[in-house]
C-alpha positions in Angstrom: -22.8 -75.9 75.8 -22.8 -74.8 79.8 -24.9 -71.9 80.2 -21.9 -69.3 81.0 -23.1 -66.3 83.3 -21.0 -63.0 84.2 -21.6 -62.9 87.5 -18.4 -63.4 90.0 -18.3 -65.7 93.3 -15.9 -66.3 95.8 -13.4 -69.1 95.9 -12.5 -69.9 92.2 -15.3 -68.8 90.3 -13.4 -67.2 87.3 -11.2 -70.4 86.9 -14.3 -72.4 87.2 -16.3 -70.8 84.8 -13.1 -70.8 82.1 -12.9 -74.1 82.5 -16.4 -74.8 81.9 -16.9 -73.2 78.8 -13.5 -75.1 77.8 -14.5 -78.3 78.1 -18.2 -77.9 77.1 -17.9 -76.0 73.4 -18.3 -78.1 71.0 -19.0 -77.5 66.7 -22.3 -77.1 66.9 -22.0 -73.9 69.4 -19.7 -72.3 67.1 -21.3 -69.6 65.0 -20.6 -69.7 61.1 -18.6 -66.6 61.0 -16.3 -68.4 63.7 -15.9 -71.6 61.7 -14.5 -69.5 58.7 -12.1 -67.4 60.9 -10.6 -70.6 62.7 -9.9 -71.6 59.2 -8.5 -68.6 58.1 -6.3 -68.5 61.0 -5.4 -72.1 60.5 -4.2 -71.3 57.5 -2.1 -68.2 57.9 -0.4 -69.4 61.5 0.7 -72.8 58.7 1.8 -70.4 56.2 4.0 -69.0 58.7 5.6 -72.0 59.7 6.5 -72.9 56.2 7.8 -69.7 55.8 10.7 -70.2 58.4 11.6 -74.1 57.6 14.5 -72.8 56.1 16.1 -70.0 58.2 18.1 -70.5 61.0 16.0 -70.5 64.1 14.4 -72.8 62.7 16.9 -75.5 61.3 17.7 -75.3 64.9 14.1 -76.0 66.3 13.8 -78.5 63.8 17.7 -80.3 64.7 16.2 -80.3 68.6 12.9 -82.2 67.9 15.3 -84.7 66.0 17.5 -85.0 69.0 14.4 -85.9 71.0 12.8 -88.3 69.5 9.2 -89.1 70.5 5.8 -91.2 70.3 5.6 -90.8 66.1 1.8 -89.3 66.2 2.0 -85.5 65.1 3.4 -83.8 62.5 6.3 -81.7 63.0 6.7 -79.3 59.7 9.8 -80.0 58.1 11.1 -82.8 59.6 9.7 -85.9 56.8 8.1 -88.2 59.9 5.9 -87.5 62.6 7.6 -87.1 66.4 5.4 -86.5 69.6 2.8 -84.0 70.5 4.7 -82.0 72.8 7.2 -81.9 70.0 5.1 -80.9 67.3 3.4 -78.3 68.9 7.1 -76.9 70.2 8.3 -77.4 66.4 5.2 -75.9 64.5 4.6 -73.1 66.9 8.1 -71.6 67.1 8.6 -71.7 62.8 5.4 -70.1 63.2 6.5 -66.7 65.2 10.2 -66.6 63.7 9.1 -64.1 60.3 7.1 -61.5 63.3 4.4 -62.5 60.7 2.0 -64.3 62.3 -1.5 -62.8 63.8 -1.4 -60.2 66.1 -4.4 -59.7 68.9 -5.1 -56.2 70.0 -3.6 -56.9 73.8 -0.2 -57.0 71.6 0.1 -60.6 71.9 0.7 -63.6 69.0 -1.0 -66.4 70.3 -2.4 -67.8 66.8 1.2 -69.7 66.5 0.5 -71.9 69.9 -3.5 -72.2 69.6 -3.0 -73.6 66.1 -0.3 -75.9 66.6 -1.5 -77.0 70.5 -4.6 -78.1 68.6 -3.2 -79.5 65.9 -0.5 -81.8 67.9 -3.7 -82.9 70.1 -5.6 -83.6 66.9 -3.4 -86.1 65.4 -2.4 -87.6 69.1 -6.5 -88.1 69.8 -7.5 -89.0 66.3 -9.5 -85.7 66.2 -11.7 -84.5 63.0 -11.5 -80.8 61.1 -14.4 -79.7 62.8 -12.9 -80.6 66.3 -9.4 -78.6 65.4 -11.7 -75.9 64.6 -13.4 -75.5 67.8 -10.1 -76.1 69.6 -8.7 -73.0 67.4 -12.1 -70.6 68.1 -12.0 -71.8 72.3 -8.1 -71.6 72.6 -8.2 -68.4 71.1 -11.0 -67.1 73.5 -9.1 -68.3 76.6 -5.9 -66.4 75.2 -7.6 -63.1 74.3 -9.6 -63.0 77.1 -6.9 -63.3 79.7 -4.6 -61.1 77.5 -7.8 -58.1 77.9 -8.2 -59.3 81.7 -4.4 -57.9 82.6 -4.5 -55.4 80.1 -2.3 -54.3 77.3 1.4 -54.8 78.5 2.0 -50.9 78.5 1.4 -48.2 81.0 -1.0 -45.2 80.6 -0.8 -42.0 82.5 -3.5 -39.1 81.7 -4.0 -40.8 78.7 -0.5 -41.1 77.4 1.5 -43.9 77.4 4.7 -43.4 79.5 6.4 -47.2 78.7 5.6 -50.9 79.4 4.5 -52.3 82.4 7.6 -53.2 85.1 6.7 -56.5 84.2 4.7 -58.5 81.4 4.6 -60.2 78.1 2.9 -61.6 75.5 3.7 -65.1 76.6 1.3 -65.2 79.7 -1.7 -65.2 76.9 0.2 -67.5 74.3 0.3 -69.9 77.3 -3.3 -69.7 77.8 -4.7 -70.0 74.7 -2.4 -73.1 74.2 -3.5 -74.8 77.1 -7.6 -73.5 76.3 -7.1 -75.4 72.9 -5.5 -78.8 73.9 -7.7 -79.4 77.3 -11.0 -78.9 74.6 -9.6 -81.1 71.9 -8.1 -83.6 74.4 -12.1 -83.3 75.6 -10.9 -82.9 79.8 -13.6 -82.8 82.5 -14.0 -79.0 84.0 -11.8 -79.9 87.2 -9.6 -81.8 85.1 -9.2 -78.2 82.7 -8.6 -76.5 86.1 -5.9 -78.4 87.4 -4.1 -77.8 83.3 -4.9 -74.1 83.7 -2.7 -73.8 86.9 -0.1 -76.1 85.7 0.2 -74.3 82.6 0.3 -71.0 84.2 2.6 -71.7 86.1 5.0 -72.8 84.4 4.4 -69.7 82.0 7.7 -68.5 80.5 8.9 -65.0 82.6 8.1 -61.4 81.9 10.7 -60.7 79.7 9.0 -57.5 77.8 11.2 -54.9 79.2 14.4 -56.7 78.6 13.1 -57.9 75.1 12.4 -53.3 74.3 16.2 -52.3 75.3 17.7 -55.1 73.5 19.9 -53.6 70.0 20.2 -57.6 68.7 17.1 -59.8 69.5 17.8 -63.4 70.4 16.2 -66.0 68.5 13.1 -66.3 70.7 12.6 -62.4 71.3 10.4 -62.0 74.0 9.1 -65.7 74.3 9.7 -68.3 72.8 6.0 -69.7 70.9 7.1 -73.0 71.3 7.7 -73.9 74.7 4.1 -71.5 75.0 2.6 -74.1 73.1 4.8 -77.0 74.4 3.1 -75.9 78.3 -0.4 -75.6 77.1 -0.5 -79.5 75.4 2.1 -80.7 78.2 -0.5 -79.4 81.4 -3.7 -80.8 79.5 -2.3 -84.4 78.6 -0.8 -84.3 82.5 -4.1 -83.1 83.5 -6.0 -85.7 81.8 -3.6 -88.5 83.8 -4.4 -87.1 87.4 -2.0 -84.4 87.7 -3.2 -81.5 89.9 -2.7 -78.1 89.6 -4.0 -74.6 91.3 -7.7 -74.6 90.7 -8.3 -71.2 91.5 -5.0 -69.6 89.6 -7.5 -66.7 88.2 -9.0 -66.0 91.6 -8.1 -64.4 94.5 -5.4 -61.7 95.8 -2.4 -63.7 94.4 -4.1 -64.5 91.1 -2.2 -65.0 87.9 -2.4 -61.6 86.4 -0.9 -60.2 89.9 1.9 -62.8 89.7 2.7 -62.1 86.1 3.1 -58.9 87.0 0.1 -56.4 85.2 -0.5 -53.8 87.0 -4.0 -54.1 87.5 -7.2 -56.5 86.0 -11.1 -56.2 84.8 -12.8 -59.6 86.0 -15.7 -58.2 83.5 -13.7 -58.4 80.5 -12.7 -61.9 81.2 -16.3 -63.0 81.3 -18.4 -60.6 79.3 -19.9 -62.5 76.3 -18.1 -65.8 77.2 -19.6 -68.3 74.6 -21.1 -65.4 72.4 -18.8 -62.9 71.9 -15.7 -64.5 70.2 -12.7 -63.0 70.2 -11.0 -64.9 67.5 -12.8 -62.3 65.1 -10.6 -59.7 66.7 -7.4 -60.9 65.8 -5.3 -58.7 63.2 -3.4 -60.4 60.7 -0.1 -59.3 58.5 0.6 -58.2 55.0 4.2 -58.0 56.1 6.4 -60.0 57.8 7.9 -57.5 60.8 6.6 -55.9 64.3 2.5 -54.8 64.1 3.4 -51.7 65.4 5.3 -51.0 62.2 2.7 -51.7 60.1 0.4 -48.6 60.4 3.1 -46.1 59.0 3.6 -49.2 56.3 0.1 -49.5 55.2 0.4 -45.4 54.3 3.5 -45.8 52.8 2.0 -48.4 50.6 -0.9 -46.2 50.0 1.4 -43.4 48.6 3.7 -46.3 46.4 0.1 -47.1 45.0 -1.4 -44.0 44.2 1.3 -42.4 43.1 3.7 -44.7 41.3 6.4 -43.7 43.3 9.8 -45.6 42.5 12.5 -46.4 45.3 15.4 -44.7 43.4 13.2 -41.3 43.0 12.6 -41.0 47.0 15.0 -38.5 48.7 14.5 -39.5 52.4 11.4 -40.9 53.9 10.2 -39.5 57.7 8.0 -42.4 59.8 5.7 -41.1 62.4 5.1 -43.5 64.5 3.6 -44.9 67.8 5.1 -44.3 71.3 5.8 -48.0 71.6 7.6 -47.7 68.1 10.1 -45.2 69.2 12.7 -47.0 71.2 15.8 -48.0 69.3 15.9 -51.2 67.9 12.9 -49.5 65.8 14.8 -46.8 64.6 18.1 -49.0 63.4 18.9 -48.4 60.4 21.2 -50.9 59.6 20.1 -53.9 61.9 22.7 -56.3 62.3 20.8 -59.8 61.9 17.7 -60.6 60.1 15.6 -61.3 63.6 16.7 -57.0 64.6 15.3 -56.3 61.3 12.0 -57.3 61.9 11.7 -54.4 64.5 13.3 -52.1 62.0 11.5 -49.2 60.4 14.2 -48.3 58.0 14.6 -51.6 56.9 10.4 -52.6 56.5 10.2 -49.2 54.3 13.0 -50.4 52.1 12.0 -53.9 51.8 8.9 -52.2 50.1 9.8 -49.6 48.4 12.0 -52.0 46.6 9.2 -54.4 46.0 10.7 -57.5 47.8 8.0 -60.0 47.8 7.0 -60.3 51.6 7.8 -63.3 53.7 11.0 -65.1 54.4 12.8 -63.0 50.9 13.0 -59.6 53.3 15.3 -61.6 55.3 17.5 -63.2 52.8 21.0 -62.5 52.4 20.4 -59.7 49.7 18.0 -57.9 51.1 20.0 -57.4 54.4 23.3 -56.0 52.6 22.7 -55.0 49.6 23.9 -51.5 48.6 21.0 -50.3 47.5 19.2 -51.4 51.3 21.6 -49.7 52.8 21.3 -46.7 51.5 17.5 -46.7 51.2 17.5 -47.7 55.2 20.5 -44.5 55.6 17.1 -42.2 54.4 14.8 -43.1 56.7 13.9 -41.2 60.0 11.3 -41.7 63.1 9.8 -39.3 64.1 6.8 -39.3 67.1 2.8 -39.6 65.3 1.1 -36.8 67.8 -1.7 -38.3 67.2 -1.0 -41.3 68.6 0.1 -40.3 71.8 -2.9 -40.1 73.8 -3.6 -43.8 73.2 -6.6 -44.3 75.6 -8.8 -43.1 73.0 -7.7 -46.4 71.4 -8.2 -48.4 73.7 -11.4 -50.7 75.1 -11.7 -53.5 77.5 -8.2 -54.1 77.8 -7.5 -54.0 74.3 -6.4 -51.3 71.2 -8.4 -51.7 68.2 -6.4 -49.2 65.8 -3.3 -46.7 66.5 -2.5 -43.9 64.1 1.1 -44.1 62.2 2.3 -42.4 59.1 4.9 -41.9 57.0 6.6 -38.4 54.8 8.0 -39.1 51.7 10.4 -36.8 49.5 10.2 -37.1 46.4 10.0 -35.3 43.3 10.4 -32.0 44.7 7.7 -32.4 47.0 6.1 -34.2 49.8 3.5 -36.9 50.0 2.0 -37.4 53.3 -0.5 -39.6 54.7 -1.4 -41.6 57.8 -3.4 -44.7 58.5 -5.6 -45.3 61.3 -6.1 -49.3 60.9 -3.2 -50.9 59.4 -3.6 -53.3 56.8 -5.2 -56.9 57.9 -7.1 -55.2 60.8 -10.5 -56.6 60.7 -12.5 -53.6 62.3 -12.8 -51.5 58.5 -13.5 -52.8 55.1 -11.0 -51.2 54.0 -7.8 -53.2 55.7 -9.4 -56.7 56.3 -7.9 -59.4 54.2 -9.9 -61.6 51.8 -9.5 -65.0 51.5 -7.9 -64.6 48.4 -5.5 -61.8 50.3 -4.4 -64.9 52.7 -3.5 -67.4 49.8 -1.6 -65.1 48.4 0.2 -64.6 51.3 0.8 -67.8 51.7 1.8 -68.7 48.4 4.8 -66.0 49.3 5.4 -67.6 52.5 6.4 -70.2 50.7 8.5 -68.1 48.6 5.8 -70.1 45.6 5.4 -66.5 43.5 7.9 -67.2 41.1 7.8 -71.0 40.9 4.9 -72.8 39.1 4.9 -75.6 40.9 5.3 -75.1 44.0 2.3 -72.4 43.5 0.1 -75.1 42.6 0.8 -77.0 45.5 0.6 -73.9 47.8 -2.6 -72.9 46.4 -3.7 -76.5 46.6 -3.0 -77.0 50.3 -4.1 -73.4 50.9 -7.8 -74.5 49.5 -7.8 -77.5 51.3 -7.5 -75.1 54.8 -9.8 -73.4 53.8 -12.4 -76.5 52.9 -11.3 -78.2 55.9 -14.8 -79.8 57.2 -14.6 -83.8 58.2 -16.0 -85.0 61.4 -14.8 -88.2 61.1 -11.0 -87.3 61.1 -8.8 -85.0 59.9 -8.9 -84.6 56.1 -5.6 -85.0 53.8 -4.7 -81.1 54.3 -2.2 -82.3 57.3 -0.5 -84.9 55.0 -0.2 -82.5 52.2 1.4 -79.9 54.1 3.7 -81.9 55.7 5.0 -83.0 52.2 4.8 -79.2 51.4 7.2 -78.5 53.8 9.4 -81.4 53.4 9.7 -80.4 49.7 10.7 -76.5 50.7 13.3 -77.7 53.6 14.9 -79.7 50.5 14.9 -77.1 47.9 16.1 -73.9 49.2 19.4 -72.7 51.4 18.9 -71.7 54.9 17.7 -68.2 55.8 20.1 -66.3 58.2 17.7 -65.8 60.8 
């Protein structure tokens, strides 16, 4: 691999030196602990997308591909033939962002949905191996999270308090990159070649929407981006790159570069570089025990806590209080009765029901039942939220552009008393013991992704293709794994009713 430094030069140094380490990773520079967490993204960002074959959002994305046709080289999840690469990676990536339970980076970003499935598409369209989707996964990622830390977290900070999000922003500037990072390695560009994809793709990144996205009371079916066109730019620039198609080569560099036209308030041309090639950000990602908003998952993982230890039963709690973050406050996140399954993933009230009432979680929160039945209703009628103080002064969370932990908590009433506690990490964050998930924590959330819990064979063959992920190691080509999952999801588009998300 190119010998990466951190010093800056003039011109386009920073979109030079990306674009290096892009196209010059290969396997062998990827440490051990990086193979293993490519997979183990791999397989979680799949999970995902099985998990939504059969809701609404994406019956649609599915009936679109269909409409469109394409060179039959990729496989698109769900759909029982292969379509193009640009397709797939539009397909796969949006199923995969559709629960809210897909990976989260600390810049509050989900990019795991369009690094997986950008890589993936460019796999099967190159004739690709495991080992190079795996290195596509670790660099995509890189490129993503380090851009993501570069403008910062999409929020502002004022003595240390957050005060709202930035006037612009959004997670889709980083999904964007990290697509376009994975498919220029896997489709093996030259470095000037990965430039000219890095300026087409960014600029053609979907708009700022964040702001827009935090006042809305009904969330549209892409929310604040939509995953697939992210992932549908990233493989589109690298294959146009890789026919002559130019692009701006210095679209990191410079007064006007991309994190001043995507609006962040301000950058850190250190963190973009720092460690590049050593320091790998894909062990940094955060992944989900639950299928809603990350930022409801700290006063979840105490709530859980105090279910566990305690025994508690739905029916005995009197009223549950959430403290939570100051970018969990606005009001979609205090709904209590959301009015479409997409609102609900941003809904306090409705996560703490879903799990005080031990709905298995994946694509089941969502279903028809647990959205109106009595029993949700009135559970969701008990819950308040309330500010976590101390949350509030977030910079002592934060670190090179990123948060790596942000207190929330929950009060529950119950049997004449009150059992309190808060949680620092949240469940699936990787930085304690603690809250990291196993292996065996990510198969099993995969076999409910699947909604495979209760049905013994489909377990089988969620477990099976959940092993094969996790085995995945030919360097010839890409090992059976991608056949079996498309059957996987063919057989779950065919034997359950659509989802009303």
């Amino acid at each position: 691999m190119t010998e990466m430094t951190n010093g800056v030069g003039g011109g386009a140094e920073l979109t030079r030196h990306m674009a290096r380490f892009v196209t010059s990773t290969r396997y062998a520079d990827l440490p051990a602990a990086v193979v293993e967490e490519s997979r183990r993204l791999l397989l979680d960002t799949v999970g995902c997308a099985l998990g939504a074959i059969n809701t609404q959002s994406g019956q649609i994305a599915r009936q679109y591909v269909e409409d469109l046709g394409g060179n039959p080289k990729a496989t698109g999840l769900g759909l029982g033939a292969k379509t193009s690469a640009t397709s797939a990676a539009y397909l796969n990536a949006r199923l995969a962002n559709v629960l809210d339970a897909d990976d989260t980076f600390p810049t509050s970003a989900h990019f795991g949905n369009a690094t997986v499935f950008a890589a993936l598409a460019m796999a099967e369209h190159f004739g690709r191996s495991d080992r190079d989707l795996m290195t596509s996964i670790a660099v995509g990622f890189d490129v993503g999270a380090r851009v993501g830390s570069w403008m910062g977290a999409p929020f502002q900070v004022r003595d240390g308090e957050v005060v709202g999000w930035n006037e612009l922003g959004g997670p889709s500037s980083s999904v964007v990159w990290a697509a376009v990072g994975a498919a220029a390695n896997i489709a093996k560009l030259d470095p000037m070649q990965a430039n000219h994809a890095f300026g087409m793709a960014a600029a053609n990144s979907p708009q700022p929407t964040i702001r827009k996205w935090a006042e809305a009371k009904i969330q549209p079916m892409y929310k604040y981006a939509d995953a697939g066109w992210c992932a549908d730019a990233g493989v589109s620039a690298a294959l146009l790159a890789r026919l002559g198609s130019t692009g701006f080569l210095d679209i990191l560099d410079g007064d006007n570069a991309f994190w001043r036209t995507y609006g962040s308030p301000g950058h850190d041309d250190g963190v973009l570089l720092a460690g590049l090639g050593e320091e790998w950000q894909i062990l940094n990602t955060t992944y989900k025990e639950w299928p809603c908003c990350r930022w409801i998952h700290h006063p979840l993982t105490a709530f859980a806590r105090l279910i566990g230890e305690h025994g508690l039963q739905a029916e005995e709690i009197e009223r549950v209080v959430v403290h939570a973050n100051p970018l969990a406050l606005t009001g979609i996140f205090r709904e209590q009765q959301p009015a479409d399954p997409l609102t609900a993933e941003f809904s306090h009230p409705h996560a703490m029901a879903a799990l005080a009432h031990g709905i298995p979680a994946g694509p089941r929160w969502y279903e028809d039942e647990a959205m109106t039945a009595p029993h949700m209703v009135d559970f969701r009628g008990r819950v308040r939220v309330l500010p976590e103080p101390s949350s509030s002064n977030i910079a002592e969370w934060m670190g090179g552009g990123q948060w790596r932990g942000i207190p929330g908590g929950v009060e529950v009433h119950a049997r004449g008393t009150v059992f309190e506690a808060t949680a620092d990490y949240a469940l699936g964050d990787p930085w304690s013991e603690d809250t990291r998930l196993s292996n065996g924590g990510l198969v099993e959330k995969f076999v409910r992704m699947c909604r495979a819990d209760s049905d013994s064979h489909l377990r089988e063959q969620a477990e099976s293709c959940a092993a094969a992920i996790l085995n995945a190691d030919s360097d010839t080509g890409l090992s059976p794994w991608v056949r079996n999952i498309g059957a996987l999801a063919l057989e779950l588009r065919q034997s359950a009713d659509a989802l009303p998300l």
